[in-house]
MARSE-847924 format. One record per residue (C-alpha): x, y, z. Coordinates in pm, 1 decimal, padded with zeros to 6 digits, always signed. Layout:
<xx: X	yy: Y	zz: Z>
...
//
This chain:
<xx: +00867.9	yy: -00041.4	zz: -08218.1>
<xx: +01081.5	yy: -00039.4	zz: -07901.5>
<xx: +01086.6	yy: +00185.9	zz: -07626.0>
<xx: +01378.7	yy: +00289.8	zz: -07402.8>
<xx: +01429.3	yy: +00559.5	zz: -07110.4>
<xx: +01758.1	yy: +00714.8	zz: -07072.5>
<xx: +01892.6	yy: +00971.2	zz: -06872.7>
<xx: +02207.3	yy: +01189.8	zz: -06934.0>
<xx: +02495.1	yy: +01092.2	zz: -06672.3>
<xx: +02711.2	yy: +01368.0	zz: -06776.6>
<xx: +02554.2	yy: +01745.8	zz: -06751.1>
<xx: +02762.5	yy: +02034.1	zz: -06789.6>
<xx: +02758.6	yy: +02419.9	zz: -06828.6>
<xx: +03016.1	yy: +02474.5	zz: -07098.6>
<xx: +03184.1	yy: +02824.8	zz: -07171.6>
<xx: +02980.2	yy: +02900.4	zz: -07510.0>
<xx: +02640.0	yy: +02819.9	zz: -07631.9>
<xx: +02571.2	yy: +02591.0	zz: -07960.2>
<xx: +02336.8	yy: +02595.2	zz: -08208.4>
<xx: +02011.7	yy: +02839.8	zz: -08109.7>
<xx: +02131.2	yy: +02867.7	zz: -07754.7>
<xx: +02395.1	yy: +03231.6	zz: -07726.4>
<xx: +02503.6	yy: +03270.6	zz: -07394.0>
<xx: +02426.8	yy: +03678.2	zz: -07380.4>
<xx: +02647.5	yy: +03859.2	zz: -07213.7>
<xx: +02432.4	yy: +03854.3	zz: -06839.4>
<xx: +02293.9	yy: +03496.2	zz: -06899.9>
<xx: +02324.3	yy: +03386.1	zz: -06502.2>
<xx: +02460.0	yy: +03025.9	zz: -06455.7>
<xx: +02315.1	yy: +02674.3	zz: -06284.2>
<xx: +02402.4	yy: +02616.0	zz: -05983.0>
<xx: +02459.3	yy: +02241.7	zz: -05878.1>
<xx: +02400.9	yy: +02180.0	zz: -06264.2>
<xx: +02693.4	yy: +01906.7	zz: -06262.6>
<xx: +02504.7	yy: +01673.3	zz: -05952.0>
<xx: +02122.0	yy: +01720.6	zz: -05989.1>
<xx: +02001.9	yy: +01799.5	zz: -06293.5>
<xx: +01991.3	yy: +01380.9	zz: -06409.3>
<xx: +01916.2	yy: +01322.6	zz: -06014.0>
<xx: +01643.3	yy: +01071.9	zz: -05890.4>
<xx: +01555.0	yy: +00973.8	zz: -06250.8>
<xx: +01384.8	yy: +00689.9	zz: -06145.7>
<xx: +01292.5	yy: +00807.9	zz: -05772.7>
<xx: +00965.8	yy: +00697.0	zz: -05647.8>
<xx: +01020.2	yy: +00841.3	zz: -05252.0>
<xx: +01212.1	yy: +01158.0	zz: -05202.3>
<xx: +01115.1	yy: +01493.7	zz: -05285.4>
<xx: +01245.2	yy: +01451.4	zz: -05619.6>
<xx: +00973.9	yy: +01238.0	zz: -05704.0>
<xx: +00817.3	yy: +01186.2	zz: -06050.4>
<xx: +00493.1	yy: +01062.9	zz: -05939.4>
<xx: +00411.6	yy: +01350.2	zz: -05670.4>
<xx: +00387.8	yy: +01579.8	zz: -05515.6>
<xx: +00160.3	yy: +01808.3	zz: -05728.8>
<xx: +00152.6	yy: +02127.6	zz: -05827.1>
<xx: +00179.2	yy: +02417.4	zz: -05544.5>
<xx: +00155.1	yy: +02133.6	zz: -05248.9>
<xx: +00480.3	yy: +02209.5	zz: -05128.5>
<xx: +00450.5	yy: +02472.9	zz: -04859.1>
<xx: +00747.1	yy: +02708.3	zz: -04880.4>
<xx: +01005.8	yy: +02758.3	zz: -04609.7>
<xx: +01016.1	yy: +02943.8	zz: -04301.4>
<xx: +01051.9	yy: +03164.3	zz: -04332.8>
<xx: +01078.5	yy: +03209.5	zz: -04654.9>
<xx: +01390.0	yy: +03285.3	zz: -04854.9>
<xx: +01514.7	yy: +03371.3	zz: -05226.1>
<xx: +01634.3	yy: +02996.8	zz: -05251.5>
<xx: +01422.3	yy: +02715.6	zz: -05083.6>
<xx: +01695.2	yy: +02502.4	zz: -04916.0>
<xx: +01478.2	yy: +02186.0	zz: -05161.2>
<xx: +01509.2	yy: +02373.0	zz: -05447.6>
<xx: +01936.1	yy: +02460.8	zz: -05340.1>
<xx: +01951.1	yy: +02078.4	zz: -05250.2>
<xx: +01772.8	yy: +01881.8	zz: -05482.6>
<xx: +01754.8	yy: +02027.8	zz: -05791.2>
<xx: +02024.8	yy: +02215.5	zz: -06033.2>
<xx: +01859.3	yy: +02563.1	zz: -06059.4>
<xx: +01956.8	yy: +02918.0	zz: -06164.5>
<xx: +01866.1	yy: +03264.2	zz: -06054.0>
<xx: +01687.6	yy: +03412.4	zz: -06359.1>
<xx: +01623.3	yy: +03754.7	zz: -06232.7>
<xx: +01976.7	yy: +03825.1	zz: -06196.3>
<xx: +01963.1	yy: +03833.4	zz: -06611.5>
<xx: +01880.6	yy: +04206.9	zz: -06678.8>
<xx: +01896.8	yy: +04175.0	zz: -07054.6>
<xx: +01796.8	yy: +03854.0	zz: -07221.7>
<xx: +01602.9	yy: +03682.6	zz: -06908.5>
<xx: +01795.7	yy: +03365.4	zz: -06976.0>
<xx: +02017.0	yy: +03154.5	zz: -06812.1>
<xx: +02322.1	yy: +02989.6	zz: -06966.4>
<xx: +02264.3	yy: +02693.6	zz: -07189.8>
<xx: +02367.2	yy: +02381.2	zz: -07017.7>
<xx: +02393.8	yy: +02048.8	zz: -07158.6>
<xx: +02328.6	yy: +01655.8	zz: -07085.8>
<xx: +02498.0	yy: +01401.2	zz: -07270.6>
<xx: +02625.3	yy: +00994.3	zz: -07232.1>
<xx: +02308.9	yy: +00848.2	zz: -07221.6>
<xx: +02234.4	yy: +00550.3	zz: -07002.8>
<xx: +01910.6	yy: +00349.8	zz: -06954.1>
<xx: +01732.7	yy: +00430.7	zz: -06640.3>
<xx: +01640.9	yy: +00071.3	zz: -06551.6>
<xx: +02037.5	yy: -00057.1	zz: -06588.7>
<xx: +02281.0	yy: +00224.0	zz: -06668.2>
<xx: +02346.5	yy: -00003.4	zz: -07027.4>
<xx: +02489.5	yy: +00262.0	zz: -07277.1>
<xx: +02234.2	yy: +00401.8	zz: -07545.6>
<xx: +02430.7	yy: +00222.3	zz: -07811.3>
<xx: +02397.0	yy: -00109.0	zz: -07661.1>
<xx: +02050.7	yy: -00091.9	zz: -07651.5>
<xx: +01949.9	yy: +00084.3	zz: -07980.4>
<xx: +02119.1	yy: -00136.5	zz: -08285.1>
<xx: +02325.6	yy: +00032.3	zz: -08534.3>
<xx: +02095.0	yy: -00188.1	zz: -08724.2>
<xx: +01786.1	yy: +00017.6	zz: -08653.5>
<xx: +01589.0	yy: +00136.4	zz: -08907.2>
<xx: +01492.4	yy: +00470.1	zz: -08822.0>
<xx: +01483.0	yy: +00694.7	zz: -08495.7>
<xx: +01088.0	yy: +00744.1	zz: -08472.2>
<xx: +01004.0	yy: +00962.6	zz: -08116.8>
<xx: +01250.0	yy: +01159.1	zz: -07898.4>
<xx: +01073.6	yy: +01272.7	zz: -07588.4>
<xx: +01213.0	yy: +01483.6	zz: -07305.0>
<xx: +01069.5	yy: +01516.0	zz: -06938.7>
<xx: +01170.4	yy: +01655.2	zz: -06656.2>
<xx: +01069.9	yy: +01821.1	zz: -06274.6>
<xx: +01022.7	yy: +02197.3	zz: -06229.7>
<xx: +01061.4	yy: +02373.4	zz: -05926.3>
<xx: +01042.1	yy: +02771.2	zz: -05841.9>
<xx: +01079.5	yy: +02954.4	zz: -05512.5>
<xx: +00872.1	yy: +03260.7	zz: -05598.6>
<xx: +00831.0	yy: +03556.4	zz: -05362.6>
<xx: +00592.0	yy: +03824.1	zz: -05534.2>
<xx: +00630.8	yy: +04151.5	zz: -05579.9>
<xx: +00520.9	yy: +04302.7	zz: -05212.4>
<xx: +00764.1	yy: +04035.7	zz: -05103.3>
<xx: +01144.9	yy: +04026.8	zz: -05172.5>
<xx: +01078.3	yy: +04070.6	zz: -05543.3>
<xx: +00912.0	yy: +04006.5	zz: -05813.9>
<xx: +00567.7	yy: +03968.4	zz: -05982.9>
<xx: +00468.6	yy: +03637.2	zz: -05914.2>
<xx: +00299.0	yy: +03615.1	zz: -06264.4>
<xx: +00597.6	yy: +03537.4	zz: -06501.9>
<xx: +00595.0	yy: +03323.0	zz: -06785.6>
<xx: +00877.9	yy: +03059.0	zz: -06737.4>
<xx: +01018.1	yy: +02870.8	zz: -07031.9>
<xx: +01276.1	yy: +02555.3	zz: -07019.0>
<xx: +01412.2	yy: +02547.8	zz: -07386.4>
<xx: +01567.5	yy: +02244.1	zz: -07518.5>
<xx: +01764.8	yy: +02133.2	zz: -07854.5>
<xx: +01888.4	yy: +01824.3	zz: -07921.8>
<xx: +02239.9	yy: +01774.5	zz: -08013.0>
<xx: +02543.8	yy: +01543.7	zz: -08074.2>
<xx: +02946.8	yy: +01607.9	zz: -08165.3>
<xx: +02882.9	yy: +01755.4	zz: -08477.7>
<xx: +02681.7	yy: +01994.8	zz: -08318.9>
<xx: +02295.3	yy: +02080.4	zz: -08274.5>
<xx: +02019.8	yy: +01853.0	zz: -08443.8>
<xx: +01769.0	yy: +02042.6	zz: -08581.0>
<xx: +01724.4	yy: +02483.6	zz: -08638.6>
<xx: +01486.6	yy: +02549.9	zz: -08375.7>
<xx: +01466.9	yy: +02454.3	zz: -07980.7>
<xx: +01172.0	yy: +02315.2	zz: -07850.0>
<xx: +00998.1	yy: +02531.8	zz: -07550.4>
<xx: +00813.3	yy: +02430.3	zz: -07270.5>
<xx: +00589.7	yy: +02726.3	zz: -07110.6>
<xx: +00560.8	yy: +02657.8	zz: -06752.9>
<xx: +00325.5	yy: +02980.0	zz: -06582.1>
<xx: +00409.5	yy: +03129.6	zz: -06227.3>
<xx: +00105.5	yy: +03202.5	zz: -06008.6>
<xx: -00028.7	yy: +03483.4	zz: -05882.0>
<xx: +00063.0	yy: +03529.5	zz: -05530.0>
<xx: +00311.3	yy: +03564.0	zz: -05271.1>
<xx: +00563.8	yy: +03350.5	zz: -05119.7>
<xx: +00458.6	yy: +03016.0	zz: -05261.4>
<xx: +00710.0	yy: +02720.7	zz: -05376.7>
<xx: +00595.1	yy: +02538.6	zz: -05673.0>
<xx: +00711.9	yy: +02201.0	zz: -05777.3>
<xx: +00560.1	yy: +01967.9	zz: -06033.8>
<xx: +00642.3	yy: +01740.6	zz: -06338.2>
<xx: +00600.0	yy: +01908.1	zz: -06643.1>
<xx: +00435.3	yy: +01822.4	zz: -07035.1>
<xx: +00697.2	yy: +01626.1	zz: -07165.9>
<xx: +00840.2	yy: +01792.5	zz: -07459.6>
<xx: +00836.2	yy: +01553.5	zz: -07811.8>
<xx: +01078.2	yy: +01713.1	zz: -08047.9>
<xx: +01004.2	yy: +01762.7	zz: -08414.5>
<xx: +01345.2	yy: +01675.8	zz: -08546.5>
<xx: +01457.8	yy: +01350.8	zz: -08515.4>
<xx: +01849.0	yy: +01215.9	zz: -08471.7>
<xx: +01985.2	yy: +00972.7	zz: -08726.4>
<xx: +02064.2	yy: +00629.1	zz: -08600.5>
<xx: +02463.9	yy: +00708.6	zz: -08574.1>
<xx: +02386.3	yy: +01024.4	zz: -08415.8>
<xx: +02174.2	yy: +00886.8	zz: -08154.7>
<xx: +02398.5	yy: +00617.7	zz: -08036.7>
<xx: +02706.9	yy: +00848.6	zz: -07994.4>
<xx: +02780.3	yy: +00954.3	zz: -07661.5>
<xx: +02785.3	yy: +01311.1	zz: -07808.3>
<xx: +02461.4	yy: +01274.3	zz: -07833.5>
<xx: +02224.7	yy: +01457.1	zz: -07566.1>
<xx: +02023.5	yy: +01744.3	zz: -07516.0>
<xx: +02123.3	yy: +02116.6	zz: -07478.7>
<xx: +01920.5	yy: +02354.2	zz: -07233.3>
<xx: +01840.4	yy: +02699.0	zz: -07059.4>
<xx: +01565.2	yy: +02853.4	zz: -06923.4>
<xx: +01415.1	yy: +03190.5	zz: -06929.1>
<xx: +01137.4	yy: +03406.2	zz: -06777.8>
<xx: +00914.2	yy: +03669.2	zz: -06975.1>
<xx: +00857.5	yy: +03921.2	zz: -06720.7>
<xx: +01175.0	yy: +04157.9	zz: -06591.1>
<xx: +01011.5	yy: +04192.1	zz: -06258.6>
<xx: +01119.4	yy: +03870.6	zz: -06142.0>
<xx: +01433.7	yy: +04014.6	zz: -05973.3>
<xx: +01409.1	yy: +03659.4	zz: -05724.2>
<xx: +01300.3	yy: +03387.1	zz: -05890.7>
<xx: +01540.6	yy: +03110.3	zz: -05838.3>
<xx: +01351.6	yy: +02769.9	zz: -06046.2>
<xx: +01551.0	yy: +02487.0	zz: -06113.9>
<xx: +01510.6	yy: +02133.5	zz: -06272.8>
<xx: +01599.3	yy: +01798.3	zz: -06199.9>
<xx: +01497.7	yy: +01415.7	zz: -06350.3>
<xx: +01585.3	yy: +01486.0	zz: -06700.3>
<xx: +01538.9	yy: +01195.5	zz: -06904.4>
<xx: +01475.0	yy: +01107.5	zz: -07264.3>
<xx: +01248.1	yy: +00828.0	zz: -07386.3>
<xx: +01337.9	yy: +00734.4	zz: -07735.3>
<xx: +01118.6	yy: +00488.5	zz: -07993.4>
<xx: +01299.7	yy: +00346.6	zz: -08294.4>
<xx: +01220.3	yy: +00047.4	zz: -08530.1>
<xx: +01372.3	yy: -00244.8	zz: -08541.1>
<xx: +01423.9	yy: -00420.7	zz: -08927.1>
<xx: +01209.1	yy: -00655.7	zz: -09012.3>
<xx: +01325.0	yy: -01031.9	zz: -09018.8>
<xx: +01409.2	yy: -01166.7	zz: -09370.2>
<xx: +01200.0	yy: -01457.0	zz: -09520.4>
<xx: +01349.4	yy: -01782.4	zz: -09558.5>
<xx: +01230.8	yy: -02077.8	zz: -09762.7>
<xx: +01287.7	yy: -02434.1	zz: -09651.8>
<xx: +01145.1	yy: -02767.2	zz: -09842.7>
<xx: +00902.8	yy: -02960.5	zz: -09642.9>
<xx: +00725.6	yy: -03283.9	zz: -09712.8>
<xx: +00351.6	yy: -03290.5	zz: -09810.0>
<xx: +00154.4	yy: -03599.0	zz: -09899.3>
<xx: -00025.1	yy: -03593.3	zz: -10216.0>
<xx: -00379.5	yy: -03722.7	zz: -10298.7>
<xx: -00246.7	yy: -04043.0	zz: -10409.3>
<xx: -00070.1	yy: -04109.6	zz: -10128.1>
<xx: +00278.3	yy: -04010.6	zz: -10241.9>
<xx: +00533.9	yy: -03764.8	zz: -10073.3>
<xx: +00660.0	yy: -03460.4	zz: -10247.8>
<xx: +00873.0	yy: -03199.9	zz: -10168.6>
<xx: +00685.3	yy: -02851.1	zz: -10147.2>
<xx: +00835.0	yy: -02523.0	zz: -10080.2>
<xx: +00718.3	yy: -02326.5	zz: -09802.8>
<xx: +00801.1	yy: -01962.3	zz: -09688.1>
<xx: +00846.7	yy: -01965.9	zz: -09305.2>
<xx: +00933.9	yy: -01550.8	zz: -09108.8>
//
């Protein structure tokens, strides 16, 4: 079974949610949610990286301030604590898949011939300027969560969204960034409705604790990798020549994959 990365190379906040994901009515919106969320997908260097740095070894700035100028210029991010209500952001959404390794279109490299659509798994980097509560505010023990839902132009695959819990720390003035669990989804596309370009993921995030009147976290590097089966090659018969015990040829019929 094949294996293929892909990242979204259009992302979006549109005006209204879809499927589980209603925009309530102080849902704050991403910032830079157009440029970085699909940014250094494949980034080995910068300080987008996927292999590093690791949790909480990023110093934060000095001094600090609500948004870390890394988290303002390298990731798309949103300022949760502005959300008095629902503790969500907006629902934005990533869609036109390419392959990381050439940009070739998802339905170029998955067949319509495919069998089935057998793994869908999302991962992504987090980042979070947190300031704690003696600080400019907030606890600095929240519960983060990065929801996601699959979904394609007849709208959203599956009933449920699939959450990622990603927990704050408990001190002051720290700025976290790290690559989270990747997030395998339960409901799986179709073959059509994978290789549309509809086709893509919808997400928000959200925060559990209303004290977190500063917590600007944002995420960049969102890409899907996707497993499918291919269908199985037919059998074929051809004639081939065998020589008997008696010396003779004869014509026997052999099945060859």
């Amino acid at each position: 079974m094949p294996t293929a990365t892909f990242y979204p190379s259009v992302t979006s906040q549109p005006v209204a949610g879809e499927g589980v994901f209603i925009n309530g009515a102080d849902s704050t919106d991403w910032v830079n949610v157009t440029t970085k969320i699909n940014q250094d997908y494949a980034s080995t260097t910068d300080v987008g990286s996927l292999t590093g740095p690791d949790v909480n070894s990023l110093p934060p700035g000095t001094p600090p301030a609500a948004t870390d100028t890394r988290l303002a210029s390298e990731f798309g991010y949103t300022n949760i604590g502005a959300a008095t209500l629902g503790l969500t952001s907006k629902m934005a959404r990533g869609i036109t898949l390419l392959r990381t390794t050439d940009d070739a279109a998802i339905s170029t490299v998955i067949p319509a011939t495919a069998t089935a659509i057998t793994a869908v798994v999302a991962s992504f980097r987090f980042a979070d300027s947190s300031y704690g509560i003696d600080s400019v505010g907030g606890s600095g023990a929240a519960v983060y969560g990065v929801e996601m839902q699959q979904r394609n132009a007849s709208g959203a695959i599956g009933s449920m969204a699939q959450i990622n819990g990603l927990y704050d720390y408990a001190a002051v003035s720290l700025y976290c960034y790290y690559t989270v669990n990747a997030v395998s989804f339960g409901t799986l596309p179709t073959v059509s409705q994978l290789r549309s370009t509809d086709y893509g993921i919808n997400f928000r995030a959200k925060t559990s604790d209303s004290l977190e009147t500063t917590p600007y976290i944002g995420m960049n590097g969102l890409v899907l990798a996707i497993t499918w089966t291919e269908p199985e090659a037919s059998n074929r018969v051809r004639r081939q020549l065998v020589r008997l015990p008696d010396g003779r040829l004869a014509a026997a019929r052999a099945r060859i994959r």
